[in-house]
C-alpha positions as CSV (number, residue, x, y, z in Angstrom):
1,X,-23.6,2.7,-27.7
2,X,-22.7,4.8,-30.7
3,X,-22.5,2.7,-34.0
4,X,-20.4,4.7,-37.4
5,X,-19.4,4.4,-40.3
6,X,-15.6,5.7,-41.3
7,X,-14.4,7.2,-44.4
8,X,-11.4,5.8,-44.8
9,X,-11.4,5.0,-48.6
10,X,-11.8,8.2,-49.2
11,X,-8.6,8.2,-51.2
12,X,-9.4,5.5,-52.8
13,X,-12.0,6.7,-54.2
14,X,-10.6,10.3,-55.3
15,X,-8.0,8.2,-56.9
16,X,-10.4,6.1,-59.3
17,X,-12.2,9.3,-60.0
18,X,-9.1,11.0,-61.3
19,X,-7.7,7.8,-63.3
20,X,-10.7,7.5,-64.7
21,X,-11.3,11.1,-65.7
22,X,-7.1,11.3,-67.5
23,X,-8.2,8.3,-68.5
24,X,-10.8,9.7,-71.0
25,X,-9.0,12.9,-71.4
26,X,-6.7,10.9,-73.2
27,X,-8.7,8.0,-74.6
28,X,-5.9,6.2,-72.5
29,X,-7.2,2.3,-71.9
30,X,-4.2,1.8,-69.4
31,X,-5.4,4.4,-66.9
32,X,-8.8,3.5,-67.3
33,X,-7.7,0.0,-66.5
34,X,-5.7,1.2,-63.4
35,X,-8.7,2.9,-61.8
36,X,-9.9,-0.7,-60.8
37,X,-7.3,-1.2,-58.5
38,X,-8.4,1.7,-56.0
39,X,-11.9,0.9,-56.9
40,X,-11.9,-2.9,-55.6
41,X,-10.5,-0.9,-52.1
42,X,-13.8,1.4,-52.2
43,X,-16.3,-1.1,-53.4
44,X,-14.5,-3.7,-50.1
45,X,-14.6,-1.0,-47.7
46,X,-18.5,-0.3,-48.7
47,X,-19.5,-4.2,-48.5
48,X,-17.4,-4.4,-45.2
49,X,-19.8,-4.5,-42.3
50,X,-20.2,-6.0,-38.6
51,X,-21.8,-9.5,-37.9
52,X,-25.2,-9.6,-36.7
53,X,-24.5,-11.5,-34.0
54,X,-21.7,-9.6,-32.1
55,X,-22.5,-10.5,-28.2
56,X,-19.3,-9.9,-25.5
57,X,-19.1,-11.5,-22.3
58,X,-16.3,-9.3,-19.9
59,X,-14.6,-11.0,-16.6
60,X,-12.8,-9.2,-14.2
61,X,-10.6,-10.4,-11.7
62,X,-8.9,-8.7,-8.7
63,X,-6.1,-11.3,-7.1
64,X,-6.1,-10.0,-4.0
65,X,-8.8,-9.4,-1.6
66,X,-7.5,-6.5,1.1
67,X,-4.0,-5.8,-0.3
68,X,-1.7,-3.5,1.8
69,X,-1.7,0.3,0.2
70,X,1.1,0.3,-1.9
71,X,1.5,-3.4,-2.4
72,X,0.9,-4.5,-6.6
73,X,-2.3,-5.8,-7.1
74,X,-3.1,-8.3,-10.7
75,X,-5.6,-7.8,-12.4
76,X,-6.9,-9.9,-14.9
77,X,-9.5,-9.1,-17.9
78,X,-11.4,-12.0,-19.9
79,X,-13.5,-11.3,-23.0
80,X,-15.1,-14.3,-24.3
81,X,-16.9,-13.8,-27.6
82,X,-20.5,-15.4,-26.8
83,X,-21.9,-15.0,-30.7
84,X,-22.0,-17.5,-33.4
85,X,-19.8,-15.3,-36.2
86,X,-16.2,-14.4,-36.4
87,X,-15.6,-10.9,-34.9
88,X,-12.1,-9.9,-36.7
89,X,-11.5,-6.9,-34.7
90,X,-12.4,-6.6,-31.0
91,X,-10.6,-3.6,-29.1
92,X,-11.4,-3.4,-25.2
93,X,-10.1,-1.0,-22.4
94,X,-10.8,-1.9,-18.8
95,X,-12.1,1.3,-16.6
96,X,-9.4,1.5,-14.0
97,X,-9.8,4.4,-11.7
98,X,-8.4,7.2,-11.9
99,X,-6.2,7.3,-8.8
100,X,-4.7,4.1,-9.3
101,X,-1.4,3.6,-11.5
102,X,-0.8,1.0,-13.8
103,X,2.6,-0.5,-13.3
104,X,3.4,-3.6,-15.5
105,X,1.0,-4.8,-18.3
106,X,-1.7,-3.1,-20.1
107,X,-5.3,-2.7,-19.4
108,X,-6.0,-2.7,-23.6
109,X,-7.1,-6.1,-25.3
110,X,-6.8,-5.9,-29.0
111,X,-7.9,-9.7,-30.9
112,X,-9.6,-11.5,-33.0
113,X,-12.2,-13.6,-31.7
114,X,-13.8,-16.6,-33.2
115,X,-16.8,-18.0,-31.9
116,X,-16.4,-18.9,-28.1
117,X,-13.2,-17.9,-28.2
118,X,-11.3,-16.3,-24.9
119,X,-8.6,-13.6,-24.9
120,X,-7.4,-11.9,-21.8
121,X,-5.4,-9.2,-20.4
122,X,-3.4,-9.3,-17.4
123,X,-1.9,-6.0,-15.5
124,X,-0.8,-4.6,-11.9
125,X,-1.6,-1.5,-10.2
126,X,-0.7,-0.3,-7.0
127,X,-3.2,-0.4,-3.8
128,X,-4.1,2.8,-2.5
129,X,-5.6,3.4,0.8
130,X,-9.4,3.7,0.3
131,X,-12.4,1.8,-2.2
132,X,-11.6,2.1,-5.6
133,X,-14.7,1.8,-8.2
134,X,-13.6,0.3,-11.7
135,X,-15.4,1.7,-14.8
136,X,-17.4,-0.2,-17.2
137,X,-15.0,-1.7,-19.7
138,X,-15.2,0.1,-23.0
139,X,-15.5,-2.0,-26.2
140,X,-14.9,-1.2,-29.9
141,X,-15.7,-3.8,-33.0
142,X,-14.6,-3.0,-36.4
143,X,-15.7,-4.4,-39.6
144,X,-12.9,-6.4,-41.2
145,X,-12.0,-3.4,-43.7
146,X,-12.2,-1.0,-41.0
147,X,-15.0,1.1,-42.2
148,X,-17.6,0.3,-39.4
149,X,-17.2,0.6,-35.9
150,X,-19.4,0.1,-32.7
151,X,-18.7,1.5,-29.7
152,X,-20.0,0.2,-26.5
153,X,-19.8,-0.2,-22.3
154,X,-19.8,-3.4,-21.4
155,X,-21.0,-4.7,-18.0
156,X,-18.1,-6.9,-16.1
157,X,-18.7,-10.1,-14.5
158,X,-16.8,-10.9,-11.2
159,X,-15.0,-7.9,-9.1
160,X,-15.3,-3.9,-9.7
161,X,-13.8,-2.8,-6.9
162,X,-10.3,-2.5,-4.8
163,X,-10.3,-2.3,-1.4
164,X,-7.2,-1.1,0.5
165,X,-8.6,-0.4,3.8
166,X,-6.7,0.0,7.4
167,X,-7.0,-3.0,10.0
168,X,-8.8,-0.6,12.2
169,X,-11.0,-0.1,9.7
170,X,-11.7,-3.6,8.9
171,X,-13.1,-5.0,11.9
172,X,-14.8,-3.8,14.8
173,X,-13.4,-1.0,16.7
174,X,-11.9,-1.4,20.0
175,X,-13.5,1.9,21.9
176,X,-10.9,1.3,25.2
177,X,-8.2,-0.6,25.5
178,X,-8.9,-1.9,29.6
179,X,-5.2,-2.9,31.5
180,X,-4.8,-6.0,31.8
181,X,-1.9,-8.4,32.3
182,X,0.6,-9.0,29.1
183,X,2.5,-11.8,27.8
184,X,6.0,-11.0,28.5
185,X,7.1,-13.1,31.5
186,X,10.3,-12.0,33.9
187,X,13.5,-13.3,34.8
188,X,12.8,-12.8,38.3
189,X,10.6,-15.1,40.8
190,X,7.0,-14.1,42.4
191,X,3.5,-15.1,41.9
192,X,2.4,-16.5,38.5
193,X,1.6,-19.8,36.8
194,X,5.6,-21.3,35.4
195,X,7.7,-23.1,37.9
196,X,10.7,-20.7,38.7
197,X,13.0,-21.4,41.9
198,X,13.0,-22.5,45.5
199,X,14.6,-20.4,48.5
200,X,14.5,-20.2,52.3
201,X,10.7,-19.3,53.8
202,X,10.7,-15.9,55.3
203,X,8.2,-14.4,57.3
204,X,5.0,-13.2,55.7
205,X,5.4,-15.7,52.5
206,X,1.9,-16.8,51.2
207,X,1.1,-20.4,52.8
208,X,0.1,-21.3,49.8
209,X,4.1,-21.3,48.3
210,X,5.4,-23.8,51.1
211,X,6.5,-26.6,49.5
212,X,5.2,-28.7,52.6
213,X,6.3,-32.0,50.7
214,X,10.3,-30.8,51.6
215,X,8.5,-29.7,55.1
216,X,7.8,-32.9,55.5
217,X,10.6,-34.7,54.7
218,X,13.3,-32.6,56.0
219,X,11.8,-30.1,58.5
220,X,12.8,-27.4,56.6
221,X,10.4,-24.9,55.3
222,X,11.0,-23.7,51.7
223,X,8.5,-21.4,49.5
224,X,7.9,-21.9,45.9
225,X,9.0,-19.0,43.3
226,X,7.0,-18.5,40.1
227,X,8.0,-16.7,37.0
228,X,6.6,-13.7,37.0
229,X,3.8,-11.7,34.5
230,X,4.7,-8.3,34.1
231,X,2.1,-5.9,32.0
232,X,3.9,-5.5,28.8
233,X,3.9,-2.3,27.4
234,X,4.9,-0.6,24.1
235,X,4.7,2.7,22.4
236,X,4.4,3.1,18.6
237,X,6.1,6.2,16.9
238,X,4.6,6.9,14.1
239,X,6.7,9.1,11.9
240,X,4.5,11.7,9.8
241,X,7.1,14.8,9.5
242,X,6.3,16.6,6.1
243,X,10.2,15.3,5.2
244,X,8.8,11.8,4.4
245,X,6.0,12.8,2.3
246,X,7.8,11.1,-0.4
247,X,7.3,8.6,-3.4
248,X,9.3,6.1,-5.4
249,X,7.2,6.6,-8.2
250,X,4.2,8.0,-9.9
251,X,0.9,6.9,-8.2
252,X,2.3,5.4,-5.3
253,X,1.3,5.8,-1.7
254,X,3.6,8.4,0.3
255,X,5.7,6.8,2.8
256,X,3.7,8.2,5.7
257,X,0.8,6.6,4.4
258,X,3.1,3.6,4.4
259,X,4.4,3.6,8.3
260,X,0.6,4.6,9.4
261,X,-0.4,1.2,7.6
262,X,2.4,-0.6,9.6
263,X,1.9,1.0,12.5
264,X,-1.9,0.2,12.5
265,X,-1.0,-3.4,11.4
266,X,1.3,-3.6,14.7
267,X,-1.4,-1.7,16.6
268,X,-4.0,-4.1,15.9
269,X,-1.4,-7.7,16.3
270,X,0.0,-5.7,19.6
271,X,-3.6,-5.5,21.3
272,X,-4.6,-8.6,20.2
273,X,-1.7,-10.4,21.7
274,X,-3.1,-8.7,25.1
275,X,-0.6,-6.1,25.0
276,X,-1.2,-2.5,26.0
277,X,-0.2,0.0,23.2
278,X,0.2,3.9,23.3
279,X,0.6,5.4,19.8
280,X,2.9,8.4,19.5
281,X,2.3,10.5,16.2
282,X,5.3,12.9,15.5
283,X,5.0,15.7,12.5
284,X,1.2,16.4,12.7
285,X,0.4,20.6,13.2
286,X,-2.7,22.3,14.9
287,X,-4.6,22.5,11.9
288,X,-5.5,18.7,11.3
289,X,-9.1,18.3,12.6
290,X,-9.7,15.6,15.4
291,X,-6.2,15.6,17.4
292,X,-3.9,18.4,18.9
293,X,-0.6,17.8,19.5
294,X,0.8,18.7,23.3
295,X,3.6,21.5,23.8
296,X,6.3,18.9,22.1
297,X,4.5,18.6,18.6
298,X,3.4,14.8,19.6
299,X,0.1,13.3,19.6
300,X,-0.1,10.5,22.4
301,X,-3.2,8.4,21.4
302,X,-4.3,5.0,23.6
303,X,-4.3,4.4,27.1
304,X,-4.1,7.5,29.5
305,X,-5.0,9.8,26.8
306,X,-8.3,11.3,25.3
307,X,-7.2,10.3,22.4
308,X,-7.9,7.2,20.4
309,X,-5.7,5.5,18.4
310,X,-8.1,5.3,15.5
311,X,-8.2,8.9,15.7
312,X,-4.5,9.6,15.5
313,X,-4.3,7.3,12.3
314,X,-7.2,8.9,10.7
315,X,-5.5,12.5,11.6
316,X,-2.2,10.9,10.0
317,X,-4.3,10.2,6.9
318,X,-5.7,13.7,6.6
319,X,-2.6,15.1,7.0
320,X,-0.7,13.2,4.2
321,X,-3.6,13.7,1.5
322,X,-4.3,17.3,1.9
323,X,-2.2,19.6,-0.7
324,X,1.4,21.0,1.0
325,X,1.5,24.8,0.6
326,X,2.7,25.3,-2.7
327,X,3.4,21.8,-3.7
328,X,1.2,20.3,-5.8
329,X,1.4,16.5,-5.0
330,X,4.5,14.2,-3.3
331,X,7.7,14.8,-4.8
332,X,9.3,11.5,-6.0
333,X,12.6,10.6,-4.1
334,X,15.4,10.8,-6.1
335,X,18.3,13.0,-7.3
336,X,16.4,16.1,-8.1
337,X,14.2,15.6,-5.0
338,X,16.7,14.9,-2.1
339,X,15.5,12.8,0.7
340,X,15.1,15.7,2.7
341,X,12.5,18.1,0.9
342,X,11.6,20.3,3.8
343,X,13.2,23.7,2.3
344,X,10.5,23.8,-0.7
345,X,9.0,25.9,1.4
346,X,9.5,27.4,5.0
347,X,6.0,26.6,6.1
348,X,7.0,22.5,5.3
349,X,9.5,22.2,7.5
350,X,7.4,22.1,10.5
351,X,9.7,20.5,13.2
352,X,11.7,18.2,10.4
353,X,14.8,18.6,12.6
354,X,13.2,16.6,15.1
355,X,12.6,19.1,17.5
356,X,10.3,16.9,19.3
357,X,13.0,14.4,20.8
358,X,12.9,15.6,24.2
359,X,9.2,15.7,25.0
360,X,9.4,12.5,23.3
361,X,12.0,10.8,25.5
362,X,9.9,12.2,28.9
363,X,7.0,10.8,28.4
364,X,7.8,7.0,27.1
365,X,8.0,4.4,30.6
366,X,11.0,3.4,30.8
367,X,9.9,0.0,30.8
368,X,8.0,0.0,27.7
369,X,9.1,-1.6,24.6
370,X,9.3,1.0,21.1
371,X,8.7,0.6,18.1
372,X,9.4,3.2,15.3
373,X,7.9,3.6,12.1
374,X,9.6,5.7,9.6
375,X,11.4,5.7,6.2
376,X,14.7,6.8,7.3
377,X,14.7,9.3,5.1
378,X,16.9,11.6,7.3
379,X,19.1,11.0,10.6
380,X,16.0,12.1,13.3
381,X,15.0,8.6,13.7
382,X,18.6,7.1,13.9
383,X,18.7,10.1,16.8
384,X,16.2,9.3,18.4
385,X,16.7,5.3,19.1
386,X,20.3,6.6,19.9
387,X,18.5,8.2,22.8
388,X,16.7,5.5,23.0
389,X,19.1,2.9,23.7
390,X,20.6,0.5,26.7
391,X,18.2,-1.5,28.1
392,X,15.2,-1.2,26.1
393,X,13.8,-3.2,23.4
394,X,14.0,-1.4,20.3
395,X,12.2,-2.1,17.0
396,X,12.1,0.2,13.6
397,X,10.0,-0.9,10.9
398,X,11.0,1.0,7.8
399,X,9.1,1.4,4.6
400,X,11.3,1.7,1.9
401,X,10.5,5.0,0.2
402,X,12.9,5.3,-2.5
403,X,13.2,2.6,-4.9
404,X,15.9,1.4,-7.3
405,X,14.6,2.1,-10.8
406,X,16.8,4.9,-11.2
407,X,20.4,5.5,-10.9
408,X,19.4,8.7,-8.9
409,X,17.0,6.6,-6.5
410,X,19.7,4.2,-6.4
411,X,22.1,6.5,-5.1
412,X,20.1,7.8,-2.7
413,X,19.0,4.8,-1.3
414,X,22.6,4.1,-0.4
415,X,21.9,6.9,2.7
416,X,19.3,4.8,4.1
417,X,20.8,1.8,4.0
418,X,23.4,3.7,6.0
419,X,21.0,4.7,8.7
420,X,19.4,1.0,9.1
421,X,23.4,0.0,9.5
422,X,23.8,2.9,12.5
423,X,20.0,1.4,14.2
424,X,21.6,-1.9,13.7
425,X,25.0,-1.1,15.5
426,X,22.3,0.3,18.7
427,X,21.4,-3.2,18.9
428,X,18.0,-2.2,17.5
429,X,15.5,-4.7,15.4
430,X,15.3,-3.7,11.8
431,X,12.7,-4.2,9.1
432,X,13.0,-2.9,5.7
433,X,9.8,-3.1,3.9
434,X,9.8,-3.0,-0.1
435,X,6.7,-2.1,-2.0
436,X,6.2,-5.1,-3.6
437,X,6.8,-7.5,-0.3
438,X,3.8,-8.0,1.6
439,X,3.7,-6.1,5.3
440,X,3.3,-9.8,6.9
441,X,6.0,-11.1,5.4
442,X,8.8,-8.5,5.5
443,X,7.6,-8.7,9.5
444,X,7.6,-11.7,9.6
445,X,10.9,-12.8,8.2
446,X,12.8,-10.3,10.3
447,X,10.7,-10.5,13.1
448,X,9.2,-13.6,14.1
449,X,8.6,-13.2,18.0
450,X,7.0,-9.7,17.5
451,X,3.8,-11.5,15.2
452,X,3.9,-14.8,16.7
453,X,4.2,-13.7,20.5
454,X,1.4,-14.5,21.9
C-alpha cells in the first residue's frame, strides 16, 4: 500500500504568490484582491484528505466454468464500499493475466461510492488452453480535491482463476482403448438382438434361429435373421500443418489449437459412445518430443499403435505453442497475411501441399467412418475428402479461423466458404465452428446423430 500526497496546486499557489507580490509592487488593491481566487484552490487542495474509514470489499466472477479455448468468457467485477463515509473517488483495475485478451468491456471501475454502495464492471476475454491466475485487483482512492491518493491490492472474493483445459485432460485417462463391439447396426441379417427377416433354413443354421412356431404349423422350417452389430470404426484427422497456424485476432487461440480441441472433444464422445477411434495427426515434424511421425509425415495414435491419443494431442499442443523459425507469434488471417502463410519461410512449409495424402489414404479401413478437423484454410483438405469419397461416411468439422471484422478477413473468408461448398457437393457433413458459438452446439445443430448416437 503506498499512501501520497500530489502537488497539484502547485500553480495555484505560484499564482497567488505573484498577484500578491505586483500587487504590492504597485500598491494595487485589485491584484491583491485577485490572489484569493487561486488561494481558496491551494488552501482546498491542503484541507482535502481521505476518510478514515475507507474499507473495499472486491467480487469476482467467472461465468463459465470449463469454457472451450477460444470461446468469450464474462467476467464480472463487484466493489462494494463496506465503510461508513463517502469515498468520492474509487479507481479499480482487475489483474487479468497476461496471456488473455480483453475483447468487449473494460476491466477499469472508476465511481463514486457511498456507504454500502455497489458498482461493477463487466468484460470478456477469450479462453486459452491452460489455467490462468488473475492478479490481485489494484485499487486507488483519491481525496475529493485530488491531492491524496492511496494505492492498494485488494484480495477478491469468489473466482481467480480460468480454466480452459482439454477433455482428456479433465477426467480420468483411458490408458487402452480394448475392441469391443460398436453401435452402428447393419442393413444386412445375422446374429444380434433386433428382429430383421425370415428365409428358407439351410444346413448348418444355429438351432437356436428356427422359428419352430412356423415348424409347427406348416412343416416348414424357417431360421430367424437379426440385424446385425458391426464394430464401428472411425479415424480422426487432425489437421496441424504450419499453414493453419493462424488467428482472427489478437490473443486468440491458433486454429490448430482449435481442431485439436474438437478433435479431443469428438475423441472423448466417440469412445464413450463404445466406438473405436484411431487419431491421425498430419503436419507434426521429428523434432516435437513424445511422437514420430511414420515415412508419410502422419502420426497414427489409438488402437494398433504405440501411440496414445493423449499423446498425439499433447504433441499437437507443443507444436502450435513453440515459436516458428523466424516468426515471432501467429500471423492474423487477413489480407496482408493470406490464408496460406507457408512461404514466410522455407523451413514452414513442411508438407503444406499435402504431401501426406497417399500414406494417408493406405492406411485408413475402408470401412471406417472420417472425420476431419481443419480450418479450410487451403484446398488439401477439400483434396483429400475428394479421395475420400463414395461410400464412406465423411465428416469435417471446421473451426472458423478468419473472422469478419475486417473487410480484408471478410474477403478472405469468402475462399473458405468456397471449400465447405466443394466438401458439401462430395456429400460430406459439414460443421463450421465460430469463435463465439460453443463447440457443443455448432456440433450439435449440424450434427445431431454424431453426439447423440449412442
Amino acid at each position: 500500500m503506498s499512501y501520497s500526497r500530489v502537488p497539484r496546486w502547485t500553480v495555484g499557489l505560484l499564482a497567488t504568490l505573484a498577484l500578491v507580490a505586483v500587487g504590492l509592487l504597485y500598491a494595487n488593491g485589485a491584484l491583491l484582491a485577485a490572489a484569493l481566487v487561486p488561494l481558496a484552490y491551494v488552501i482546498y487542495g491542503t484541507v482535502s484528505t481521505l476518510p478514515d474509514d475507507r474499507t473495499l470489499r472486491v467480487e469476482r466472477r467467472v461465468e463459465s466454468a470449463m469454457p472451450a479455448p477460444g470461446s468469450p468468457v464474462d467476467v464480472t467485477l463487484t466493489v462494494e464500499n463496506e465503510g461508513g463515509q463517502v469515498l468520492p473517488d474509487v479507481r479499480v483495475v482487475d489483474g487479468v493475466p497476461d496471456e488473455l485478451v480483453v475483447t468487449e468491456g473494460t476491466a477499469r471501475l472508476c465511481a463514486s461510492l457511498s456507504p454500502g454502495e455497489c458498482q461493477t464492471c463487466r468484460y470478456t476475454v477469450v479462453a486459452r488452453q491452460g489455467t490462468y491466475t488473475f492478479d490481485r485487483p489494484v485499487a486507488r482512492l483519491r481525496s475529493l480535491a485530488g491531492s491524496v491518493r492511496q494505492t492498494t491490492e485488494l484480495d477478491a472474493d469468489g473466482d481467480d482463476e480460468l480454466v480452459a483445459v482439454s477433455p482428456l485432460e479433465a477426467g480420468p485417462k483411458q490408458t487402452q482403448t480394448t475392441p469391443h463391439t460398436g453401435p452402428v447396426t447393419a442393413d444386412s441379417g445375422g446374429s444380434g438382438l433386433e428382429f430383421h427377416s425370415t428365409r428358407q433354413y439351410r444346413q448348418g443354421d444355429p438351432v437356436n434361429r428356427i422359428d419352430w412356431h412356423h415348424v409347427a404349423k406348416t412343416g416348414d422350417f424357417i431360421t430367424v435373421q437379426y440385424r446385425e452389430q458391426k464394430t464401428s470404426r472411425t479415424v480422426l484427422v487432425v489437421d496441424a500443418r504450419p499453414v493453419n497456424r493462424v488467428t482472427p485476432a489478437a490473443g486468440y487461440p491458433t486454429a490448430v489449437a482449435r481442431s485439436r480441441y474438437a478433435a479431443e472433444r469428438l475423441y472423448e464422445t466417440l469412445t464413450d459412445a463404445g466406438i473405436e477411434v484411431r487419431v491421425a495427426v498430419v503436419g507434426l515434424t521429428g523434432d516435437i518430443e513424445g511422437v514420430t511421425p511414420n515415412p508419410s509425415g502422419i502420426v497414427w495414435a489409438g488402437p494398433g499403435t504405440q501411440t496414445a491419443p493423449e499423446t498425439a494431442f499433447a504433441a499437437v499442443t507443443r507444436a502450435d505453442t513453440q515459436p516458428d523459425r523466424g516468426v515471432r507469434e501467429p500471423p492474423r488471417a487477413g489480407p496482408e497475411t493470406p490464408l496460406s502463410w507457408a512461404d514466410r519461410a522455407p523451413e514452414t512449409a513442411i508438407r503444406a501441399d499435402g504431401g501426406e495424402t497417399p500414406g494417408l489414404l493406405a492406411e485408413i479401413p475402408s470401412d471406417a467412418r472420417v472425420v476431419v478437423c481443419s480450418p479450410l484454410v487451403d484446398n488439401w483438405p477439400v483434396g483429400l475428402c475428394h479421395s475420400l469419397g463414395g461410400e464412406r461416411e465423411l465428416v469435417v468439422v471446421s473451426p472458423d479461423p478468419v473472422g469478419t471484422r475486417a473487410v480484408g478477413q471478410r474477403l478472405t473468408n469468402v475462399a473458405r466458404h468456397l471449400r465447405l461448398r466443394a466438401l458439401g457437393r462430395t456429400e460430406a457433413s459439414t460443421v463450421d465452428w465460430s469463435p463465439e458459438q460453443p463447440f457443443e452446439i455448432a456440433l450439435r445443430d449440424a450434427l445431431p446423430d454424431l453426439v447423440t448416437h449412442r
